[in-house]
Each structure stands twice: as structure tokens, then as C-alpha cells.
C-alpha positions in Angstrom: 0.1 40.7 -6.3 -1.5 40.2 -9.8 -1.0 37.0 -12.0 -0.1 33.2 -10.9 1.9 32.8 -7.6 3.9 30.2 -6.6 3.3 27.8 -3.3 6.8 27.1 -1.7 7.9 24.0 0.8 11.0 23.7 2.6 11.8 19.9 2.9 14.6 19.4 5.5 16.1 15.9 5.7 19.1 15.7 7.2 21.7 14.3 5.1 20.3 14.8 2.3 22.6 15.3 -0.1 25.2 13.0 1.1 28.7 15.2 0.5 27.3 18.7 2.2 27.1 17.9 5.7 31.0 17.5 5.0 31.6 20.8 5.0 32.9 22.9 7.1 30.0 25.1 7.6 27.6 22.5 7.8 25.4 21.1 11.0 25.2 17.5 10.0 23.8 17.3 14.2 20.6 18.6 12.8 19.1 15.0 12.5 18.3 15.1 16.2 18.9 18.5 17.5 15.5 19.9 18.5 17.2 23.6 18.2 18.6 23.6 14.5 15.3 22.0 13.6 13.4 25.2 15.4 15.6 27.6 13.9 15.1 26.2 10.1 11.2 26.5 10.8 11.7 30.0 11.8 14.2 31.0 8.7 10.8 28.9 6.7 8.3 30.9 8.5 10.5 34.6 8.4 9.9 34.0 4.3 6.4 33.1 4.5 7.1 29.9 2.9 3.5 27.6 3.5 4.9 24.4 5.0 8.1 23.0 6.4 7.8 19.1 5.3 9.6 15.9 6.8 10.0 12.7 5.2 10.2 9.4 7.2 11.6 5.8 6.5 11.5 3.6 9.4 14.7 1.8 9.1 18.1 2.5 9.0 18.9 1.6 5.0 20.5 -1.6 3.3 21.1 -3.4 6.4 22.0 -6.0 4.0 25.8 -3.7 3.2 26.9 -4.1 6.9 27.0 -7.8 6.2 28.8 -7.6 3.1 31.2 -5.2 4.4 30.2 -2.5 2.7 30.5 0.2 5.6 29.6 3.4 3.1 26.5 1.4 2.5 25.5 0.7 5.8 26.4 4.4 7.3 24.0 6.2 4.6 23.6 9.9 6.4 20.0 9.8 5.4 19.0 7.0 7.7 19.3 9.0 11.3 16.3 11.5 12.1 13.7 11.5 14.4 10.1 10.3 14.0 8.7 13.6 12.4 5.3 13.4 13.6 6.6 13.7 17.7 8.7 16.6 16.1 6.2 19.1 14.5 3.9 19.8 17.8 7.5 21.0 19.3 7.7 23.0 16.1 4.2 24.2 16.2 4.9 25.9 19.8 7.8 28.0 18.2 5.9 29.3 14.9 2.7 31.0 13.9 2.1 30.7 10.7 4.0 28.2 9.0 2.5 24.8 7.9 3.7 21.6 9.2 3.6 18.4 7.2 5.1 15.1 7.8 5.5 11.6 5.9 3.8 8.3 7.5 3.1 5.7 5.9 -0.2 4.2 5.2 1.4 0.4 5.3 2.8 0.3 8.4 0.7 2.2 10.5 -3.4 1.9 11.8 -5.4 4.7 10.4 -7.3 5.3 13.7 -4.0 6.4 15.5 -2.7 7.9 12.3 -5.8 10.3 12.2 -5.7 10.7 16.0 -1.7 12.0 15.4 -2.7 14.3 13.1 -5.8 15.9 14.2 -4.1 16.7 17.4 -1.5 18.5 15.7 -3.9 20.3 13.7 -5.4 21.6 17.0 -2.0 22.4 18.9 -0.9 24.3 15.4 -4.2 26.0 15.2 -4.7 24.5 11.6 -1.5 24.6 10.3 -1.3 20.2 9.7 -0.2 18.2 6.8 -0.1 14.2 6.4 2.5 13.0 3.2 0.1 9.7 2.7 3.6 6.9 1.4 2.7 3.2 0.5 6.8 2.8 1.3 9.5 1.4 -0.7 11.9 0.6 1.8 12.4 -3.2 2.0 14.6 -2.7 5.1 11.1 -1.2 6.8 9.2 -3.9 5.9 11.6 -6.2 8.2 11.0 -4.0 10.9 7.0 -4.6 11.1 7.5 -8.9 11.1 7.8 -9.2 7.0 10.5 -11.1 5.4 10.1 -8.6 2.3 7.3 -5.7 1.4 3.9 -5.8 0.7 2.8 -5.9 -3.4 2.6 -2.9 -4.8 -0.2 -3.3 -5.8 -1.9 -4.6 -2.5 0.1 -1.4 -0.6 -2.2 0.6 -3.3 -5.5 -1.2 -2.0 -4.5 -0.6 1.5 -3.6 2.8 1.1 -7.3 3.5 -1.0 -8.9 2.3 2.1 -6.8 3.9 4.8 -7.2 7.5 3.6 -11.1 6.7 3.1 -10.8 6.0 7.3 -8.7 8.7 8.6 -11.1 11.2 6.3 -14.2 9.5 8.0 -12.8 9.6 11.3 -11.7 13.6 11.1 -15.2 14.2 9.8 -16.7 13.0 12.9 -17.4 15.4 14.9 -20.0 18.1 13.1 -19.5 21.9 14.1 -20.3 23.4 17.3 -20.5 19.5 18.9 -18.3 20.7 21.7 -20.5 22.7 24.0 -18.8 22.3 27.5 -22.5 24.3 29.0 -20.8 24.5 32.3 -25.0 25.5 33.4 -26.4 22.2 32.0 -23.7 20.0 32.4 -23.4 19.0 28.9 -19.8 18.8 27.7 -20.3 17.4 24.2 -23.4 17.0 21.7 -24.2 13.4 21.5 -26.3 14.0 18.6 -23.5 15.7 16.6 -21.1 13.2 17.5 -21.1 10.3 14.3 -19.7 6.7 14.6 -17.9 5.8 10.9 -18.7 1.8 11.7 -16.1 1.0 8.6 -15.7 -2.7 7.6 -13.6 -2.9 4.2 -10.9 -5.4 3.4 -8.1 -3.9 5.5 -10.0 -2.4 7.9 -12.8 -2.6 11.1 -13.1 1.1 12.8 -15.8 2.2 15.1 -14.6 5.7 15.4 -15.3 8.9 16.6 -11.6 10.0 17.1 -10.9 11.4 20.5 -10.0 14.7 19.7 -13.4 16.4 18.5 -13.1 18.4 14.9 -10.7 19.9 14.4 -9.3 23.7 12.8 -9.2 22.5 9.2 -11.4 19.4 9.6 -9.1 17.4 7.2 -5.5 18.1 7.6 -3.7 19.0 4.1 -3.3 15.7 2.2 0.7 15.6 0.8 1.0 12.7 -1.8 3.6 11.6 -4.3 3.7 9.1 -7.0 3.9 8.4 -10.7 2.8 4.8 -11.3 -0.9 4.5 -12.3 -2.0 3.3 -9.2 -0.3 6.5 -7.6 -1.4 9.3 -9.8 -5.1 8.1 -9.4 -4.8 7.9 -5.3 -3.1 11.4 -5.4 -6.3 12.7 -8.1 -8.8 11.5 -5.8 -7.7 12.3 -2.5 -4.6 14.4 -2.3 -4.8 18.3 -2.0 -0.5 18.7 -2.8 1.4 16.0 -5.0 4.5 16.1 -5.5 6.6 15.4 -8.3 9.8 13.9 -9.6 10.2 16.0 -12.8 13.2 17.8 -14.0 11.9 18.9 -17.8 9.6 21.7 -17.6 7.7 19.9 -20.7 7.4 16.7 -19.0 6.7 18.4 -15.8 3.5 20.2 -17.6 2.1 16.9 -19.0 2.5 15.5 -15.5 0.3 18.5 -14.2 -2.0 18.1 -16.8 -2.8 14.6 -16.6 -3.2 15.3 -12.6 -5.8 17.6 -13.5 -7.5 15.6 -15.7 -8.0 12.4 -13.3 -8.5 15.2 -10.4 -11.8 16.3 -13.0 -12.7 13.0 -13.3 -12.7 12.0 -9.7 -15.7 15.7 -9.2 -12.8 17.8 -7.3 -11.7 21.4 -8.7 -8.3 21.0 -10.3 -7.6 23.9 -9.2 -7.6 23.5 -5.6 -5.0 20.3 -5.9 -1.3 22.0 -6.1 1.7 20.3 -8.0 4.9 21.2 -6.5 8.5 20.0 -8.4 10.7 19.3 -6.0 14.1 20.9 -6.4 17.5 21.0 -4.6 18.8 24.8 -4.9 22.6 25.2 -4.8 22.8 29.2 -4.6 26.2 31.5 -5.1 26.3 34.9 -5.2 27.3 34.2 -9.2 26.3 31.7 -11.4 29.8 30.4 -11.7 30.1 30.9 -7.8 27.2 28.3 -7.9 28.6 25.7 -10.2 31.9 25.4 -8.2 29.6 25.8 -4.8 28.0 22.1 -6.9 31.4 20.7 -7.8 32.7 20.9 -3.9 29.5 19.2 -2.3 29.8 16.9 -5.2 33.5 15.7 -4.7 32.4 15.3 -1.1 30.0 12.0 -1.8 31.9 9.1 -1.6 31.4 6.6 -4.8 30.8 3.3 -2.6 28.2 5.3 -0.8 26.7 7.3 -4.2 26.2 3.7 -5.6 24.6 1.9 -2.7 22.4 5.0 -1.9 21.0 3.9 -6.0 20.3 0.6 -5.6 17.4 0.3 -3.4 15.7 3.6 -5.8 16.4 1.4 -8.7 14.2 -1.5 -6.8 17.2 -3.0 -5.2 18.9 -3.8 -8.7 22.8 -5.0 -8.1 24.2 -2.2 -10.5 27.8 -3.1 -9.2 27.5 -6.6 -11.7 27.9 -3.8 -14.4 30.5 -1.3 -15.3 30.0 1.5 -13.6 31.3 4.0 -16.0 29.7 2.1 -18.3 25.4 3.3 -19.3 22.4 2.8 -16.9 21.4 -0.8 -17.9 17.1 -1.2 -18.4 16.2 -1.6 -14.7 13.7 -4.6 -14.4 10.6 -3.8 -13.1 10.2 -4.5 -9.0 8.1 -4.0 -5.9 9.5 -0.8 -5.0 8.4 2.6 -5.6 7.9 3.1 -9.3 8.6 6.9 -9.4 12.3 6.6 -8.3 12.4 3.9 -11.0 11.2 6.1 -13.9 13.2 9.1 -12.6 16.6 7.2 -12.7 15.9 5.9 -16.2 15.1 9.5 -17.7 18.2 11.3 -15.6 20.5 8.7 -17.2 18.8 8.5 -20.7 18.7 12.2 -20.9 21.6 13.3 -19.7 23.6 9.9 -21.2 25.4 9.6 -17.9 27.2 6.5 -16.6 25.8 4.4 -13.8 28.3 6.6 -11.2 27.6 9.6 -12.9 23.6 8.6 -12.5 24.3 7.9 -8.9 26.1 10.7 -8.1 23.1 12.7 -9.4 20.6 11.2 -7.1 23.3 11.5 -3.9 22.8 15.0 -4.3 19.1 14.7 -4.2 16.4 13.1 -6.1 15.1 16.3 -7.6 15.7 19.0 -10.0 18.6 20.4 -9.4 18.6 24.6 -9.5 22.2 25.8 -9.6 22.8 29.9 -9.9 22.7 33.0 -8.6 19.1 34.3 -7.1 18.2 36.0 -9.9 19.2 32.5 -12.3 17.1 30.2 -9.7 14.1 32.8 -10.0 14.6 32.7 -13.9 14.2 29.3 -13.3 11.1 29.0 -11.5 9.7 31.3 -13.2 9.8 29.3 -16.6 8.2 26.5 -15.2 5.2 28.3 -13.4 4.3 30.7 -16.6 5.0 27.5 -18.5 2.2 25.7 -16.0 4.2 22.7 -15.2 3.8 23.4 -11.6 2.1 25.5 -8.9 4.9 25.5 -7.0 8.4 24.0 -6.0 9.7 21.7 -2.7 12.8 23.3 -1.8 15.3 20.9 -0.4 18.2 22.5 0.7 21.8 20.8 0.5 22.7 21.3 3.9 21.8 23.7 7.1 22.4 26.6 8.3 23.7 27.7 4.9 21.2 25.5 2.5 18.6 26.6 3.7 19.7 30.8 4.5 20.4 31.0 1.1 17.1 30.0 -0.4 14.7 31.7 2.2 17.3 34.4 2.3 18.0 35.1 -1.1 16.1 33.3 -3.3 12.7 34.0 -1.6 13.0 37.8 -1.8 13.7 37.6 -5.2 10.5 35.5 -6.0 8.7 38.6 -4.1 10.5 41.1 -6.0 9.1 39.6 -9.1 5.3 39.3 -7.3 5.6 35.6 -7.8 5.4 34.7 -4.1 4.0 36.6 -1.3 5.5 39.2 1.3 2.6 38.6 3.4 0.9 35.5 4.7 -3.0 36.1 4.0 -4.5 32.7 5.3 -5.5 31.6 8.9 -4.7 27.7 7.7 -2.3 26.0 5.9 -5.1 25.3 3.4 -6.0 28.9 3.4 -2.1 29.7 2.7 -2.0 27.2 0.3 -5.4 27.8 -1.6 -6.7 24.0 -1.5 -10.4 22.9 -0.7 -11.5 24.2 2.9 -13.8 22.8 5.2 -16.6 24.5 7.4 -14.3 23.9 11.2 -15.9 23.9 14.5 -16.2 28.0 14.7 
């Protein structure tokens, strides 16, 4: 394969875009049925995609709608999936190759068990692991860990600086070849190759070593994604993929270039940290086919819900005291997540869409949307790798079985057809697959 090649995730969240699980062909019982979840990570893993990636929120969202009566609100299809991390070793029994990644938060949980978590799946997966390190926006999470509302952004930011710096310690604790089980000598471990972190930082007091000795990739692949300042510079020191919010191929290459920039600064290779857009595919076998494919998911989304799904992005901004066929007012700056923010003003400012039309946008997804035929979402990908505004793309299908069929299906042996994405998985790691920074492991 000569010339750049793309890294592909497959991002399954189950009701994500909130009209597909309407249709008829849909399987909206994948948020908690173990067997559509093993059979998307084998569809991922039969198109050599690198990773399969879950995102978490631990709450169910605006619990402040059922109050007000707002039942679309309240019943958001995106709030009902199971805790990703006990998912992925289930997963890791039932593939070979494919890497595994899941969101958890760095604010409500303790690094110690966090790294424990992960390292354990890195060694049932044989090196296949990936953490998404989140601050969370969520206020409705921050009531479920005894807080009236979230942490400061900015403090989350502090916090989250620190808790990466622990979980790397901690999976750096064991040095290679510590584990000697000499059956002979009676020596299980080597002592001397065994390190205590002794961390003491603001946030944190950790003796270490972790339990589970080093392990295949030594650091399991770091996932980030954020725009604000604070964000971009945690993701350029210590994340190996970032992900991004982008939907203009310029915009997206000055986000990758200012990434690789900081990444210099901070000593690391720029090349060995991976920028992937995320994008939701909606495939026909026409581009035509495609667009009314769009228009029927679309029709599906109820308003209500469209416009209560928007509010807590925008920072949990009351857009219903506007007209909502009326223009995206300025959204005032908040404690939430800032890249949600940004990418809601720039959909609605670009596109001059109305506050409905600006939710119904981000009800389908959050991301770039890539409506065609194969050969149109290849064009499209295309552009914005030879235009270096990515490394690669998160593909987040509308809706399973067919949502994601159609992209490993069809899309994927387009991208191969072209040479822009492999036929054949080369790596023993996901940071091998993926072409990040490696680490010497205990063989």
C-alpha cells in the first residue's frame, strides 16, 4: 500500500442518532444485548477497522424534563447502555484483532482502579486496550457522585492533568521480565523490578504497584477529545488518538496542525498522535438513494426531543425562551464541555440554520455528516486525508445491523480499493495497528 492511509474507529452508541432506531430494520435492543454488540465487533473486526470505541455518561439525561413534563426529554434513547468497560473483556473473548476502547471519566472515578480496569483488559485482549480520558459535561452525572452541580472546568482540567500522570505511573510499574514464576526457586515475582509510584499531588495519594504486573502494550492507547485550551494541551501531552468535532476540511487541517504543534512542544513525535474526525455515514446504493435514506431517519426525530437533546451541548442554555425557527442565539459561556459549544455555534453560523434546524443536526449525531453512495463517502474521505486534516475518521453509524453493514460493508472495501486503508491487519497491538508510540512490554 504506498502513500498516506487512513486509521478507522467504529463508535457504537446505541441511539445514537435519535430517529434510526425507529425503523423498521433497526435493533434499538442493542443498548444491552451482549449478542448484537458481539456481532458489530465482528462486522468491525471482518474490515480490519483498528478499534471498536464506546462512549459512557453515567446518568440517564435531563432528569430535570421528567419534572417539567417533558417526556421526549426525559426518554432520550442515548441514555440506556451498559457500563462499557465490563463490556469490552466479553468482546475481547470473541475477536482477535480488533482494538477495544472505552470512555471513563477522569472526574468521577480513582485512577488506581481506573488503571487496574484497564490493564486487565489489555492483558485479557492481548494488547488490544484503549482508555477515552472525559473531564464530563453531564450535569445530571455530577448528581449521581453527591454534587449538587459539576466540578469547574477548569478544576476537572487540573484533576484530569494529574490523573493520567497516575494511571501512566502505575502501568509503568512493573519493568519487563518482573514476572518470573521460577517454579525451582520459588520466586514468583522480582521484587527488585517491581516500583512503588508513592504519588502525592493535589488530587491525589497512590502507593501503587497495580496488581496486574505489566502489561502487553505497557500503556493502553490514550483516546482524548477536546477543543478548549485546556483540552487541546491535555490531549498534546498525553493523548496518542484525539478526536475531533470538525466538519470543514480547512478548519479540520488547522485543528490538526495546531495539535501537532503543541504535540512538538510537549518532546513527543507528532506523528505518532492520530487525529480522527468523527463522522456519521448515511450510505445508499446512489447518492440520491442516500439523501432520502437521510430525510427518513430525519423525519423520525421528534422536535421536543431534537431540542432537549441540544440544550445540555449548548451548556444547558433554555433555547425554548427563543423562537425556534428563529437563528441560534450567542450561547453564553458555561461549565460544560466547550467543544459541543463551539460546534453548535459553527453548524448554525455556517449553515444559517434555525435553532430546530441546528438541533435536528446534532439528533442525528454530533459529527460530520457523510451522505452518498460508497464511492461519494470515499471521495469524501479522501479529500480530507490528502488535504491532511485528519489521519483518520470515527465512524458512527446511524443505527445497527444496517448502519454499521453498510460502512464496513461497503464503504470499507472501497477505501481498500483505493489503497487508502488496509486489507490486512499488520500489527500485534492496537498501537502497532494504529502506528502510535510503543513501549518495550514484558516479552
Amino acid at each position: 500500500m504506498a502513500g498516506k492511509t487512513l486509521r478507522l474507529a467504529l463508535f457504537l452508541f446505541p441511539g445514537y442518532h435519535l430517529g434510526a432506531w425507529r425503523l423498521p430494520d433497526a435493533v434499538p435492543e442493542l443498548d444491552l444485548g451482549i449478542e448484537h454488540y458481539v456481532r458489530a465487533a465482528q462486522l468491525a473486526e471482518e474490515a480490519k477497522l483498528d478499534a471498536l470505541f464506546f462512549e459512557d455518561q453515567a446518568a440517564v439525561r435531563r432528569s430535570n424534563d421528567i419534572l417539567s413534563g417533558d417526556t421526549y426529554g426525559a426518554a432520550n434513547p442515548r441514555s440506556i447502555h451498559f457500563d462499557p468497560s465490563m463490556l469490552l473483556p466479553a468482546l475481547a473473548m470473541r475477536t482477535t484483532h480488533l482494538g477495544l476502547a472505552a470512555t471513563s471519566t477522569a472526574t468521577f472515578n480513582d485512577p488506581y482502579n481506573l488503571a487496574r480496569r484497564f490493564s486487565t483488559l489489555d492483558h485479557l485482549s492481548g494488547g488490544r486496550a484503549g482508555w477515552n480520558l472525559v473531564t464530563s459535561f453531564n450535569e445530571d452525572e455530577a448528581q449521581n457522585f453527591g454534587l449538587d452541580s459539576h466540578v469547574e472546568h477548569a478544576q476537572r482540567y487540573r484533576r484530569a492533568e494529574e490523573f493520567v500522570d497516575v494511571v501512566t505511573g502505575l502501568w509503568e510499574g512493573w519493568e519487563p521480565g518482573a514476572m518470573v514464576r521460577d517454579k525451582e526457586k520459588g520466586v514468583y515475582f522480582d521484587v527488585g523490578r517491581m516500583n512503588f509510584l508513592q504519588h502525592q499531588g493535589e488530587f491525589f495519594k497512590v502507593r501503587g504497584p497495580l496488581t496486574t504486573g505489566r502489561s502487553p502494550q505497557v500503556r493502553p492507547v490514550i483516546f482524548q477529545a477536546g477543543a478548549s485550551e485546556p483540552g487541546r494541551e491535555l490531549a498534546a501531552r498525553t493523548a496518542d488518538v484525539v478526536f475531533t468535532l470538525q466538519s470543514d476540511v480547512v478548519a479540520g487541517r488547522a485543528f490538526r496542525e495546531d495539535l501537532r504543534r503543541r504535540v512538538e512542544r510537549f518532546g513527543r513525535n507528532p506523528d505518532e498522535v492520530k487525529v480522527l474526525v468523527g463522522m456519521t455515514p448515511i450510505i445508499g446504493a446512489t447518492d440520491a438513494a442516500a439523501r432520502e435514506s437521510a430525510q427518513r431517519m430525519r423525519d423520525l426525530i421528534p422536535e421536543d426531543l431534537a431540542v432537549s437533546n441540544l440544550m445540555p451541548l449548548a451548556g444547558g442554555y433554555d433555547l425554548r425562551q427563543h423562537d425556534l425557527d428563529g437563528p441560534m442565539p450567542d450561547l453564553p459561556e458555561s461549565n460544560a464541555g466547550k467543544s459541543h459549544r463551539a460546534a453548535i455555534l459553527d453548524v448554525a453560523r455556517r449553515g444559517n440554520l434555525s435553532i430546530v434546524e441546528t438541533a435536528r443536526y446534532f439528533a442525528e449525531g454530533s459529527y460530520l455528516k457523510v451522505i452518498g453512495s460508497p464511492s461519494s463517502a470515499a471521495d469524501t474521505m479522501q479529500e480530507w486525508l490528502e488535504a491532511d486534516a485528519c489521519d483518520g475518521f470515527l465512524a458512527v453509524p446511524t443505527h445497527f445491523p444496517a448502519g454499521v453493514e453498510d460502512f464496513t460493508q461497503l464503504v470499507v472495501p472501497e477505501l481498500q480499493r483505493r489503497g487508502l486503508f488496509r486489507t490486512e491487519y499488520t500489527g500485534r497491538t492496537l498501537r502497532e495497528n494504529l502506528g502510535v508510540q510503543t513501549y518495550g512490554g514484558n516479552r
